[in-house]
C-alpha positions as CSV (number, residue, x, y, z in Angstrom):
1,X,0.0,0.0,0.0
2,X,1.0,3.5,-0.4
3,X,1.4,6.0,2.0
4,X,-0.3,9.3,0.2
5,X,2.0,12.7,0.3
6,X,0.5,15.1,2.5
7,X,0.4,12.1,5.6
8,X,3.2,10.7,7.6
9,X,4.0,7.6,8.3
10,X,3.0,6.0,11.9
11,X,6.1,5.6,14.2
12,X,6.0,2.0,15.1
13,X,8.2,0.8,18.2
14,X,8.6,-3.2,17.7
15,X,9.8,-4.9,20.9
16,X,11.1,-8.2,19.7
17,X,13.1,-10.9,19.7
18,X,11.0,-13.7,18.7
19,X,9.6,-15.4,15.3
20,X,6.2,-13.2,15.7
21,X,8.6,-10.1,15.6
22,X,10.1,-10.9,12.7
23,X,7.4,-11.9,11.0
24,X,5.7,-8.4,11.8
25,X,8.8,-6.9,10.5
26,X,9.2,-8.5,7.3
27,X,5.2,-7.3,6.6
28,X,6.0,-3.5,8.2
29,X,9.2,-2.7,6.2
30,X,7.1,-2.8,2.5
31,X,4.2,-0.9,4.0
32,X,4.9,2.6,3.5
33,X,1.9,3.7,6.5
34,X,4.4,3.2,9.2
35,X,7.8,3.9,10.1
36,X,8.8,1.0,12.1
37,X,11.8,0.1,14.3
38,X,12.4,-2.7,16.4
39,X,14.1,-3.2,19.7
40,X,15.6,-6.0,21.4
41,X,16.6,-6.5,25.0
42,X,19.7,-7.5,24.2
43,X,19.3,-11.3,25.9
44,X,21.1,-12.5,22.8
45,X,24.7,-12.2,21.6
46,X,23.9,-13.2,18.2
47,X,20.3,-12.4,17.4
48,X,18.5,-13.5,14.3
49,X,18.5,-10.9,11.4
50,X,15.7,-8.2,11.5
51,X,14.4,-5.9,8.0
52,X,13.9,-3.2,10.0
53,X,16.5,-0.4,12.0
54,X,17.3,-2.4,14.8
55,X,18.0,-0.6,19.0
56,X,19.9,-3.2,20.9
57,X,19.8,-3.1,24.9
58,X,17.9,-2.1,27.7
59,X,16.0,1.5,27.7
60,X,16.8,1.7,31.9
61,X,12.8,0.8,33.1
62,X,9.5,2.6,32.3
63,X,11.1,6.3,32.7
64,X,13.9,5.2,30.3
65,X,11.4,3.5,27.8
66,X,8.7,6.8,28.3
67,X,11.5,8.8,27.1
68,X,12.6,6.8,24.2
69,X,8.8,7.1,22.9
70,X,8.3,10.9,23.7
71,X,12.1,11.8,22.0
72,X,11.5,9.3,19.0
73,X,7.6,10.7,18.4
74,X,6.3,7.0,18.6
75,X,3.2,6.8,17.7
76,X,1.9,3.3,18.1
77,X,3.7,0.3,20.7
78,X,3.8,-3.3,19.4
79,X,5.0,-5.6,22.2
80,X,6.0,-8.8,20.5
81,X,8.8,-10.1,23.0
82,X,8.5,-13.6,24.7
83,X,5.0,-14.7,26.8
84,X,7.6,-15.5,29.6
85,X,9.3,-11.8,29.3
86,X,7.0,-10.7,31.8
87,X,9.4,-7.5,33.0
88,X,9.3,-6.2,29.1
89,X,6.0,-6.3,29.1
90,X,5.5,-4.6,32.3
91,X,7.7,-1.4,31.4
92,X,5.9,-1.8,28.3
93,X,2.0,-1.2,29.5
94,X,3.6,1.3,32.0
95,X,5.6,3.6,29.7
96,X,2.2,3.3,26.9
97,X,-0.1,4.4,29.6
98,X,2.5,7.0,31.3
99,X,2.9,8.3,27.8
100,X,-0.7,8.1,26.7
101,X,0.9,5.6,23.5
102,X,-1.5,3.1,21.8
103,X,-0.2,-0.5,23.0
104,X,-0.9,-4.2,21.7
105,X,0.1,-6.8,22.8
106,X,0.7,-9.8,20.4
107,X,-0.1,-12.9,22.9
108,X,0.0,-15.7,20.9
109,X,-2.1,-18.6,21.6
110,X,-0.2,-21.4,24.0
111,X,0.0,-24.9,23.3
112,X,-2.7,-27.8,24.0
113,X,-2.0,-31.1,24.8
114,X,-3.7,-33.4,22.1
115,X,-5.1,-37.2,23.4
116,X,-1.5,-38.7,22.5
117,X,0.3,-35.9,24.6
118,X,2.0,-36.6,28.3
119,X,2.3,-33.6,29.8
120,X,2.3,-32.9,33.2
121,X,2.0,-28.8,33.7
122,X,3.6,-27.2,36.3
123,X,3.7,-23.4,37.8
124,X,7.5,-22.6,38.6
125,X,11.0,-24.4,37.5
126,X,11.0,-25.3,41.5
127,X,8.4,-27.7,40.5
128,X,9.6,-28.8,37.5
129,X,12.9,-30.0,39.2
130,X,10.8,-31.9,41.6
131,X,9.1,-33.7,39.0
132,X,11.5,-35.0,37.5
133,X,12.4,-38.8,38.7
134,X,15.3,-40.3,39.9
135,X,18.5,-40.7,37.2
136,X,16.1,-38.9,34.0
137,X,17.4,-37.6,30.8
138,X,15.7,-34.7,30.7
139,X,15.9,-32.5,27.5
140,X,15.9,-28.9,29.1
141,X,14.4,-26.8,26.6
142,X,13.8,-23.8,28.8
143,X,16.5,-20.9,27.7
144,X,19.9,-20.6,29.3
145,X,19.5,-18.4,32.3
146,X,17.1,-20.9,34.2
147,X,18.9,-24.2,33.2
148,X,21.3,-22.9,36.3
149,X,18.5,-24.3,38.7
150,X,18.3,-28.2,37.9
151,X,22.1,-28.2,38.9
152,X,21.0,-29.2,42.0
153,X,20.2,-32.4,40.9
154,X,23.0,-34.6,40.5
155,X,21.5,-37.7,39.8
156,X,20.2,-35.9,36.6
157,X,21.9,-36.4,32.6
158,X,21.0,-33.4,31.1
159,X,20.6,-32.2,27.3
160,X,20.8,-28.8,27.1
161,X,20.6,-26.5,24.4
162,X,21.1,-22.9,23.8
163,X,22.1,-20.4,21.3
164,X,25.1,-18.4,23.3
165,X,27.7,-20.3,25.3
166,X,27.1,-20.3,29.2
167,X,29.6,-18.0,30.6
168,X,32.7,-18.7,33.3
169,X,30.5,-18.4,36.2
170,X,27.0,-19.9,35.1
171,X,26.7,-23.2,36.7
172,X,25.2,-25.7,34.7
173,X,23.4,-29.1,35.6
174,X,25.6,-32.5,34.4
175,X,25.1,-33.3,31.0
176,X,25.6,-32.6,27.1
177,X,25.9,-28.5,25.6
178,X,24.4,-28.4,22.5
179,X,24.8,-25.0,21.2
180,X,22.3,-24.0,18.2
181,X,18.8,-22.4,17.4
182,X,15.4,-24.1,18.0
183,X,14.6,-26.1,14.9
184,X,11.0,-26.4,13.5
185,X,12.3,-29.7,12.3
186,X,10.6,-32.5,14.3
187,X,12.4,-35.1,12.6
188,X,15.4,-33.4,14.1
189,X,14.2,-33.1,17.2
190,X,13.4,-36.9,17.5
191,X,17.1,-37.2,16.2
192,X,18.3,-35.2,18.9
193,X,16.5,-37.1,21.8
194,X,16.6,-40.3,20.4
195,X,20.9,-40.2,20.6
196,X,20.9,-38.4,24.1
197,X,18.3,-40.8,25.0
198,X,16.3,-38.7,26.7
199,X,13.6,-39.6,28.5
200,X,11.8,-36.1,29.1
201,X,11.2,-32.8,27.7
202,X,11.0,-30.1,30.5
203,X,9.9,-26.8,28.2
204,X,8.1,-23.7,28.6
205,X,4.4,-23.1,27.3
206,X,5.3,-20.9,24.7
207,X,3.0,-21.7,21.8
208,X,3.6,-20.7,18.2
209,X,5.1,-22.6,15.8
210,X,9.3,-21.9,16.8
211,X,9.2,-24.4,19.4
212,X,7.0,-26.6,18.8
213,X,8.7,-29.3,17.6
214,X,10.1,-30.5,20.5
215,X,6.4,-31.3,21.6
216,X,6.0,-33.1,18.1
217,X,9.4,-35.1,18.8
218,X,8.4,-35.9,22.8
219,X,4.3,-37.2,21.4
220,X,6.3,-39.5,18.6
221,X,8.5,-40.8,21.2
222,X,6.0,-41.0,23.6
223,X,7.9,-39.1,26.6
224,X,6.5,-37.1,29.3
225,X,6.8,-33.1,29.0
226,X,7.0,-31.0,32.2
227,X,5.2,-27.9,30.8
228,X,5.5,-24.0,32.3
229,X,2.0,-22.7,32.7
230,X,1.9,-19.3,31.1
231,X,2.5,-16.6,34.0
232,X,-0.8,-14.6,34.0
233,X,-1.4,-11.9,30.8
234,X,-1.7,-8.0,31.4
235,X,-4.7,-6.4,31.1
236,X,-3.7,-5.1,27.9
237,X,-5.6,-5.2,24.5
238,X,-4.0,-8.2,23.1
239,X,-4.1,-10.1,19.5
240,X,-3.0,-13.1,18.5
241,X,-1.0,-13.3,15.5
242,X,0.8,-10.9,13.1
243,X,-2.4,-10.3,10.9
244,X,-3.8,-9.0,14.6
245,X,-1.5,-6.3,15.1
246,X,-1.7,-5.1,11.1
247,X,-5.3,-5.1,11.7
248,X,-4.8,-2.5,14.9
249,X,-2.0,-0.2,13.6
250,X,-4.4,0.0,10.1
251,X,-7.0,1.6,12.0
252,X,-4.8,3.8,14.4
253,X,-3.2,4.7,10.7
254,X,-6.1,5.5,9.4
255,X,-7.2,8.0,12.4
């Protein structure tokens, strides 16, 4: 679509750092309505390629983040980070509402367990430790900075995966480093458990489709998955998928 001469564009913050994100960007970067930039936390060393400009690092809190929208004129907030990046998307409702900006969250829907699905769902990684039995292989699909907290089990053989190396003083539970990407392979997934012989998947309830073929590979092999619930959703207006949040800025656009 084109953007006619005598209006400008919408200034679009992005925050990001997941599939949804990019997906949004690749869309936002031909539309010529919006001016869109995305931001990233910074969580990443190496983070996946984005279309857009790209602001890398904290903004210091809801005062640093206010000011970032009233000094950049941003027009429209588009929080598409993690549905376990609960601190983001604090800071994010409160600078929005501090700065009277138009916020959406895109909360995409979580996972179901289907009839051939073992899942046992738990609230906190304190309870997911317990759960696991005496001597498992659990596949710890979970993100770097928590894996930290099964090292108290020794009895465990972990498989551990994550995109960055742990550094000198991260403490890590016994077991095999694998260090790559989520695949959307489930083949590769089964692979992967299959030659650590696992024997459980311990994952977050993430949903969409970037992780969910771990919980393919765990339903062919038939193994148990200790799930995260969800921790509870802002009451913020929310969508749930990248046509959503086009829908929403459209109509602020078109104000």
């Amino acid at each position: 679509m084109t953007q006619s001469e005598d209006t400008a564009p919408l200034k679009v913050l992005v925050l990001g750092g997941t599939g949804d994100a990019r997906a949004l960007a690749a869309r936002l970067v031909t539309d010529t309505r919006f001016s869109a930039s995305v931001s990233l936390a910074g969580a990443v060393e190496r983070p996946d390629a984005y279309p857009l400009p790209v602001r890398s690092g904290g903004f210091g809190g809801v005062e640093g983040l206010s000011g970032w929208i009233r000094d950049n004129a941003v027009g429209a907030l588009v929080d598409a980070t993690h549905p376990f990046a609960t601190g983001i998307s604090r800071n994010a409702a409160e600078a929005a509402r501090a700065t009277a900006t138009p916020l959406v969250r895109l909360e995409r829907p979580a996972w179901r367990a289907g009839p051939a699905d073992r899942w046992q769902e738990v609230d906190d990684l304190d309870e997911a430790v317990a759960a696991l039995p005496p001597g498992a292989r659990p596949f710890l699909a979970i993100g770097r900075k928590e894996i930290a907290r099964f090292a108290s089990r020794s009895d465990l053989d972990c498989l551990m995966r994550m995109i960055d190396p742990p550094g000198e003083e991260e403490r890590l539970p016994r077991g095999r480093l694998v260090l790559a990407r989520p695949v959307r392979d489930a083949d590769a997934e089964v692979a992967l458990l299959s030659e650590h012989g696992a024997t459980h998947v311990v994952a977050k309830n993430s949903g969409g489709p970037w992780g969910e073929a771990k919980l393919i590979a765990a339903r062919r092999l038939g193994l148990p998955v200790i799930l995260l619930r969800r921790p509870p959703a802002l009451e913020v207006h929310s969508v749930p998928d990248v046509d959503g949040v086009l829908d929403w800025l459209e109509s602020l656009s078109a104000r």
